[in-house]
C-alpha positions in Angstrom: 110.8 18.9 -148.9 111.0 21.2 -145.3 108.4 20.4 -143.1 108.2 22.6 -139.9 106.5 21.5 -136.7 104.6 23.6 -133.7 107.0 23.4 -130.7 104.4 22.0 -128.7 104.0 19.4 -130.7 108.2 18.8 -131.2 108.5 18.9 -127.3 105.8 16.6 -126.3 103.1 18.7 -125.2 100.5 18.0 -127.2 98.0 17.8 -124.5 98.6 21.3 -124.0 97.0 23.0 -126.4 93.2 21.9 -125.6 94.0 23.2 -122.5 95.3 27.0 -123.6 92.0 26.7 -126.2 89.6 26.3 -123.2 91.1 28.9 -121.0 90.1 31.2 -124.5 86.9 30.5 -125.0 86.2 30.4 -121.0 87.6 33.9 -121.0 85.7 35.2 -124.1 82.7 33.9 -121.9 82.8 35.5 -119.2 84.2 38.4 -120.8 80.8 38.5 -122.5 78.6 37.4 -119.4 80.2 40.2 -117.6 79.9 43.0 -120.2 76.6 44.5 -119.4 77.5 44.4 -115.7 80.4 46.6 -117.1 78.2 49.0 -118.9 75.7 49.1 -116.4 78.4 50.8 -113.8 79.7 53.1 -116.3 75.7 54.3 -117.1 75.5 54.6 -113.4 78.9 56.3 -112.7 78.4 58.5 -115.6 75.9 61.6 -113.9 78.7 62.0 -111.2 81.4 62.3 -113.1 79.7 64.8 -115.4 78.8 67.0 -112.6 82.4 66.5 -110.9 83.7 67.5 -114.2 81.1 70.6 -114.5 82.3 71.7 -110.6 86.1 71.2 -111.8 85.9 73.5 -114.2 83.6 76.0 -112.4 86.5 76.4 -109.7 89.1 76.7 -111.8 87.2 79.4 -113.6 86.3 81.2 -110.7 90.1 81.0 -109.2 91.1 82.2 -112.6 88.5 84.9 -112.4 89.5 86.4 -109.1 93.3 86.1 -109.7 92.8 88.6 -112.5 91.0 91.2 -110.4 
């Protein structure tokens, strides 16, 4: 019978992998601690955008416009 083994585990770092599970789940944390935050600036961000967007578009149609004069 083959039995295979986790390099970790072959090498002698065995110690190791608690370690890279807890960095995980600390990330997935603050990930989610941090997520409304997130959403909160794109809500707020979102009006000036729009109207940079809406001004972008105005120019471009008004240098468009007098070009073909």
């Amino acid at each position: 019978m083959r039995t295979t083994a986790n390099i970790a585990a072959a090498r002698g770092y065995e110690g190791y992998a608690g370690l890279a599970d807890g960095l995980k789940v600390a990330k997935n944390v603050a990930l989610f601690v941090a997520a409304p935050f997130i959403g909160l600036v794109y809500a707020a961000a979102f009006p000036f955008v729009a109207v940079g967007m809406l001004a972008w578009y105005g120019v471009r149609a008004a240098r468009k416009r007098g070009r073909a004069e």
